[in-house]
N, C-alpha and C positions, 0 to 999 in steps of 0.2 A: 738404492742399496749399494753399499760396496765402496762410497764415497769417503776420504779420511775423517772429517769430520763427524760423520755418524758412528763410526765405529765405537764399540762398547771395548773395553778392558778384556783381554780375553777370558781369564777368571773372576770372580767373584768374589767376595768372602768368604762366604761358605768353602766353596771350594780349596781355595789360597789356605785356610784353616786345615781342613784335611790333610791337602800337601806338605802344610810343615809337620802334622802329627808323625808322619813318616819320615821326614827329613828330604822331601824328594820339592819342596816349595822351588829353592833355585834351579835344577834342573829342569819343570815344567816350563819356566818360563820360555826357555830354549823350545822345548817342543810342543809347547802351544804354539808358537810365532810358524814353526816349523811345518805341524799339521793340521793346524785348524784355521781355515779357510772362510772369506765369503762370497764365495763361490762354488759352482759345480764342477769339479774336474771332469775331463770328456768321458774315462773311465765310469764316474758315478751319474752322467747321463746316460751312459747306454745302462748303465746296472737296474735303475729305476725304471728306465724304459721295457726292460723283460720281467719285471715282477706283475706275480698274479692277485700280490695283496700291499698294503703296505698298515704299519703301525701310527696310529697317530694319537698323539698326546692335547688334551685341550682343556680349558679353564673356563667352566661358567659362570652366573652373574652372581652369585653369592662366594667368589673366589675358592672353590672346587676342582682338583683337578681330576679329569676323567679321562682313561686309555682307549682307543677302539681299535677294529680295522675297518680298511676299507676295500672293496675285491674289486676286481674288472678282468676281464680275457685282460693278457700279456698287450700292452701300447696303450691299455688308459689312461699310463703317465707319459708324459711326454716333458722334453725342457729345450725350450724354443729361445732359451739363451743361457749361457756359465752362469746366471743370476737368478734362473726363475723355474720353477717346476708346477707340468699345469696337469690337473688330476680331475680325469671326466667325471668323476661321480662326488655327492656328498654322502655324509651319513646321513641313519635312515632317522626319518622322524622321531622315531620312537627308542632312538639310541640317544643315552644321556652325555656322552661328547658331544653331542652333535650342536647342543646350545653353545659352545662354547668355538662355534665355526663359522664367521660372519667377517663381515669387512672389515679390515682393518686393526682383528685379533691374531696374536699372537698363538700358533701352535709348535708343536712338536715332531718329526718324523722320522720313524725308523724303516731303514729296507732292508732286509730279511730276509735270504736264501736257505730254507731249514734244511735242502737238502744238498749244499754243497758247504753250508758255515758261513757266507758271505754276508758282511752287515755293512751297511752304512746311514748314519744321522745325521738329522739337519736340523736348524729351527728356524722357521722367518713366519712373514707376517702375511695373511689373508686378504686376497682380494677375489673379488666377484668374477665368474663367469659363468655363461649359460651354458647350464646342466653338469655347475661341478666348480673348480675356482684355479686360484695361481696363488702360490705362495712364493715368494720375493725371499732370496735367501738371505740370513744373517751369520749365521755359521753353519760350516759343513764339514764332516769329520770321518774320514773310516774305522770302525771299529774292530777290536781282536775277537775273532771266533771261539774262544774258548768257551767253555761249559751250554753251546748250542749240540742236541743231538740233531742226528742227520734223522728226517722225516719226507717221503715222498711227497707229492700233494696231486688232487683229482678235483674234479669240479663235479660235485651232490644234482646241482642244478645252476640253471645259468646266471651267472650271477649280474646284480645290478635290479632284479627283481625283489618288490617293494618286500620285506619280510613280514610276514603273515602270523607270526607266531605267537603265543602269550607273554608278555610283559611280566613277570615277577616283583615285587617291591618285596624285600626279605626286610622285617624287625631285627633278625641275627640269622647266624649261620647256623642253615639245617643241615641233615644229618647229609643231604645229595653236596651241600656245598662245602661241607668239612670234607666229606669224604675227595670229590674233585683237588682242593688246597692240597689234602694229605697224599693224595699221590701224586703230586706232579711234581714232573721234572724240569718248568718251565715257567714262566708268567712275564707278565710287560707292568711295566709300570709310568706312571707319567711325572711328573712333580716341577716345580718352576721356579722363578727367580725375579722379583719385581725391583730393577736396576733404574733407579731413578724414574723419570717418567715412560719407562720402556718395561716390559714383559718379555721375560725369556722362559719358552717352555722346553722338557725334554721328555724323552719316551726312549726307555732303553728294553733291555731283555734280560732275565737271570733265570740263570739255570742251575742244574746239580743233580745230585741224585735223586730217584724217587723219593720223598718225606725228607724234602732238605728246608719245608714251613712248616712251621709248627702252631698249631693252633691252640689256646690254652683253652680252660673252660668256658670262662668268660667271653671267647670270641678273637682277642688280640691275636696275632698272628708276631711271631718272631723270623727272623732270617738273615742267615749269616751272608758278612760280606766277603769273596773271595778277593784272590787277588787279581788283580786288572791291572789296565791300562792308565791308571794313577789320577785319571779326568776327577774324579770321584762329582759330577754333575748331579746325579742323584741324591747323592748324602750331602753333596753341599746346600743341594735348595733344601731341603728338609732342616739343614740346621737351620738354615734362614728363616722358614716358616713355618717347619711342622705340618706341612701337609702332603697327601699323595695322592693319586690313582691306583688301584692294582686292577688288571683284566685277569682270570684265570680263562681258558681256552679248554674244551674236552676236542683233544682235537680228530676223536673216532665222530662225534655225532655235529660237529660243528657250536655245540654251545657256548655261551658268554657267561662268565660271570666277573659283573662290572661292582668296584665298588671303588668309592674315595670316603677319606678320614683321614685321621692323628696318625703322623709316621715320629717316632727320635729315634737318634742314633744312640747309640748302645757302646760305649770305648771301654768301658772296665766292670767286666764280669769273669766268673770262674766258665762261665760256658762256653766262654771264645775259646780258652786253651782246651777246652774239652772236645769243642765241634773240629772234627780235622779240617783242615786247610782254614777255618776262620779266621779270619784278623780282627773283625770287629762283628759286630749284631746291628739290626735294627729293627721298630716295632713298627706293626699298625696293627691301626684299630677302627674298625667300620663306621663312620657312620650313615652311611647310604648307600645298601643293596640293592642288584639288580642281574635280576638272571633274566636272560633272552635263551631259549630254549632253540638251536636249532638256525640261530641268528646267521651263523655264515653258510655261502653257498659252498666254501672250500671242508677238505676231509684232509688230514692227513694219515698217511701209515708209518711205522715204524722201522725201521732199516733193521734188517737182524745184525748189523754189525755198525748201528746206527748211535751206540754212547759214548759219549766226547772221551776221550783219555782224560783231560781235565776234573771232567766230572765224576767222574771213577775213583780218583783219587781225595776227593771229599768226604763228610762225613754223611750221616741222618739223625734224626733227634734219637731215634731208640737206639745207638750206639753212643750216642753224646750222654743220655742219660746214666747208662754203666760205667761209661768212664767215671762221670761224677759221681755216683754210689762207689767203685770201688775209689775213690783219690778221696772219700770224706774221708774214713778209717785211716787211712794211711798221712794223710795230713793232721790227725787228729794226734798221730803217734808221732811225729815228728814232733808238732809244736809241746806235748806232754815231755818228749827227750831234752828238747832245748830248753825247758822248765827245769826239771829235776836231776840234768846233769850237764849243767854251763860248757860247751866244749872252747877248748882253744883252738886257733890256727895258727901255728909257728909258722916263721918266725916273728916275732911279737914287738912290736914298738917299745921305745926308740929305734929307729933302723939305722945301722952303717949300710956302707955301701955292697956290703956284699949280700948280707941281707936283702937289699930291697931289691937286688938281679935275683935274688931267691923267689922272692916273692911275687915278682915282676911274672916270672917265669911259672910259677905255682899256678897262679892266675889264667895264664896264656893255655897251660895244659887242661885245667876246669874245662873253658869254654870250649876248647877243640873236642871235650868228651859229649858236645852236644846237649848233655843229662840236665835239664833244667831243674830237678829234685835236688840232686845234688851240688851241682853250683851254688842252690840259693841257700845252700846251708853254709855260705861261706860269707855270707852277709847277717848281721844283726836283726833282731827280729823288729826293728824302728828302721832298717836300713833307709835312707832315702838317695833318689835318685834322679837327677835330672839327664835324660837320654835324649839328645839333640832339644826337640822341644816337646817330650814328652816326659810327665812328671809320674815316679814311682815312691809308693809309700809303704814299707814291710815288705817284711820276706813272701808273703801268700803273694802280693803282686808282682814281685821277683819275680819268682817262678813262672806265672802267668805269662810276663810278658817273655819270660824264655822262651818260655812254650812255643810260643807264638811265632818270634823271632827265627825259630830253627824250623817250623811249619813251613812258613815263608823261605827261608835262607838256604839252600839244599848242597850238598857236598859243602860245607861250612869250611873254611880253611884260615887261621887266625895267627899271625906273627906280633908281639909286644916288646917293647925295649923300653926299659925306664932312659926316664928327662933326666928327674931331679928326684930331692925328697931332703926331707926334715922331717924331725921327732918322728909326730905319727902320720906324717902326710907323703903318699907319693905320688909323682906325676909319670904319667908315661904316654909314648905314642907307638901307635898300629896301623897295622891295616891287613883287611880279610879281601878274602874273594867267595864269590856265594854265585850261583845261578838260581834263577824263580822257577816255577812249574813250566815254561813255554821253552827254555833252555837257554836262553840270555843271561851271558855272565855278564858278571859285575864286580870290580874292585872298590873296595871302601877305604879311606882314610880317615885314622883320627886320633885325639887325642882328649888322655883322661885324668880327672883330680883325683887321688883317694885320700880317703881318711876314716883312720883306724882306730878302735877300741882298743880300751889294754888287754882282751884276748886275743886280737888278733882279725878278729873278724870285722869286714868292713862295714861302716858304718854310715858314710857320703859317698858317693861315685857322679860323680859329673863328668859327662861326655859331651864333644860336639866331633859331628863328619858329617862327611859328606864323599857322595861314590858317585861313579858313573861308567857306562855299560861299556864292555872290552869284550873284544872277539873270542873264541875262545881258544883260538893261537898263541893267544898275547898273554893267557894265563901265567902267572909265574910263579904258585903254591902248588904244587903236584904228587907231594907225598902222599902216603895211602892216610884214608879219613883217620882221625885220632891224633895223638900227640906228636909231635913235631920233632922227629927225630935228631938226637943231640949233635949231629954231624950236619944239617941241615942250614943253609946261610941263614943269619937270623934279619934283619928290618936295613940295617945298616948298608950290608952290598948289596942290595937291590936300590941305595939312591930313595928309598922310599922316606 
């Protein structure tokens, strides 16, 4: 491993596809090169070396993938070189990863500090050792603690001891495993990526508030995806293949509940702008249950002051669902308004030039009001919209993606200065500054086409930018939130 030659691409398609949905493709490339590694840094050898458990992601022979753990007192892992991590134990017979853990397979691995937030992931590839194996790294990556709560951990019984316990095969999800999904604040998931003649597995963690999955009747399971750390590894093999692992964990009594199926990604629904903090959804759907009752030797408790800030600030379905009951009525009433009383927005095409700084500026102030409702009534009910490389159709997904945008984008701060303009087209360029939920700012640049109907209301908007993260010394929009007060430099003296 490790050699130029064998290196893979560090993304994927899937992935590379995510990236530009957000506009964030060219910058990955930077910081893939930057943090994703193959190798173990000495840091993420000793980190593995002091865990009591570790997550591992694996793919069996009918191409399945399944999540598990595996326990040992603190030094069952060990890495006896920057390339290779050797783990004394395997799974247990009668754990359904476990098929998928043999020589010469490709797995997945997370390590997972629940109770200080520390995570780090790897994938490489399986080889044999007595009483347990070595995995050969291919990538190796630190990841952001967000949405992990803090959980103590104890040892039930010692572990490494054969498990004794009943094997489950679930038809569907009973009432103990809907119930376990609907409260937890927590699961692992594994899912992968078959790059030419090579196998790439991952095993990540997602967390949130308690009933941040939602199970429908059916069985399907929905879940929103927050914002992270932009890898999107997860969603990208899932676009690739469509399939997953989920583990859920009861982590007072030690149980498992293992299943793999059908995952898609979910880009445009009313639910995303409903779930707070979502950007996107995605589904699964079982089709191979299995509860191990009692499966781990480890227990964890809960910290009384043990919930991420992250995760607090999210949403749950039974608040996601009132939003959407009250925003039917009220979107009902808007599109019935823009039916039976056609509004204009002066000033109105042909534009001189004083006009389109009117309107230039009209604009600027919309967006600074944050109000996704009303911005989007400043677009046509056909508006279309191509936003970096994401494509919007009508005012409902307007909105949507406002929603969203300002979820994500926090203290929003927006300066615009018209290019050009003819008849009913104007062009202009900007740039915002935003921080995300972790508090890393970010400046954005860019620039946009419109074109107008003869109310006034726009009717095309093509954007392209592109941003990148600034200290928050370097800030240079600093007026209080809302409109940009008329004394204020505008795009021009900042060189921007």
């Amino acid at each position: 491993m490790g050699q130029e030659q064998d290196r893979l691409p560090i993304w994927h398609d899937g992935e590379i596809f995510m990236q530009e949905k957000i506009g964030a493709a060219e910058r990955m490339v930077s910081v893939g090169q930057r943090l994703i590694r193959d190798f173990l840094p000495d840091q993420h050898r000793d980190f593995y070396s002091q865990l009591p458990f570790i997550v591992l992601g694996s793919v069996d022979v009918q191409g399945d993938a399944w999540a598990t753990f595996l326990e040992g007192r603190p030094g069952f892992m060990s890495s006896p070189a920057p390339t290779s991590l050797d783990i004394a134990v395997l799974p247990d017979a009668d754990d359904p990863a476990g098929k998928g853990v043999a020589e010469g397979k490709a797995i997945g691995l997370l390590g997972i500090e629940m109770h200080t937030r520390r995570r780090n992931r790897m994938n490489g590839v399986v080889s044999a050792r007595a009483g347990g194996m070595r995995v050969d790294v291919e990538q190796s990556f630190g990841n952001c603690p967000r949405y992990i709560q803090l959980r103590d951990f104890a040892f039930a019984r010692e572990p490494g001891s054969r498990f004794e316990g009943r094997v489950e095969e679930l038809a569907m999800l009973d009432p103990a495993a809907l119930a376990l999904i609907e409260g937890a604040d927590a699961f692992f998931v594994a899912s992968y990526a078959d790059r030419g003649s090579r196998r790439q597995v991952d095993v990540s963690h997602r967390g949130g508030r308690a009933g941040f999955v939602h199970a429908a009747g059916d069985g399907t399971l929905t879940i929103p995806d927050f914002e992270g750390n932009r890898f999107f590894a997860t969603l990208g093999n899932i676009l690739l293949n469509g399939k997953a692992g989920l583990t859920f964990v009861d982590f007072a009594s030690g149980d498992m509940l293992q299943m793999t199926g059908d995952a898609e990604v979910i880009l445009d629904s009313p639910k995303i702008a409903a779930f707070q903090g979502a950007e996107r959804l995605w589904t699964f759907t079982a089709r191979k249950i299995i509860r191990r009752r009692a499966a781990l030797a480890l227990r964890w408790r809960f910290r009384e002051d043990g919930w991420s800030p992250n995760s607090l600030v999210t949403g749950d379905w039974h608040q996601t669902a009132e939003r959407l009951r009250a925003a039917k009525p009220a979107m009902q009433t808007r599109h019935q308004q823009a039916k039976e009383f056609p509004m204009s927005r002066p000033p109105l095409p042909p534009f001189t030039e004083d006009t389109a700084i009117e309107k230039v500026r009209l604009a600027e102030d919309g967006w600074n009001s944050r109000d996704a409702a009303k911005v989007a009534l400043a677009y046509t009910n056909d508006t279309r919209w191509r936003n970096r490389v994401e494509f919007v159709n009508g005012r409902e997904q307007a909105e949507a993606f406002l929603t969203r945008k300002w979820n994500r984008e926090l203290d929003y701060r927006l300066i615009k200065e018209l290019w050009a303009f003819k008849d009913n087209r104007i062009a202009v360029r900007y740039a915002y500054e935003y921080h995300d939920d972790s508090g890393q700012w970010f400046r954005a640049y860019g620039n946009e086409n419109w074109e107008f109907a003869e109310d006034g209301l726009m009717r095309v908007r093509h954007a392209s930018i592109n941003e990148h993260p600034i200290a928050e010394a370097d800030r240079k929009f600093r007026w209080p939130l809302g409109r940009r007060p008329d004394d204020h430099p505008g795009l021009s003296h900042f060189g921007f």
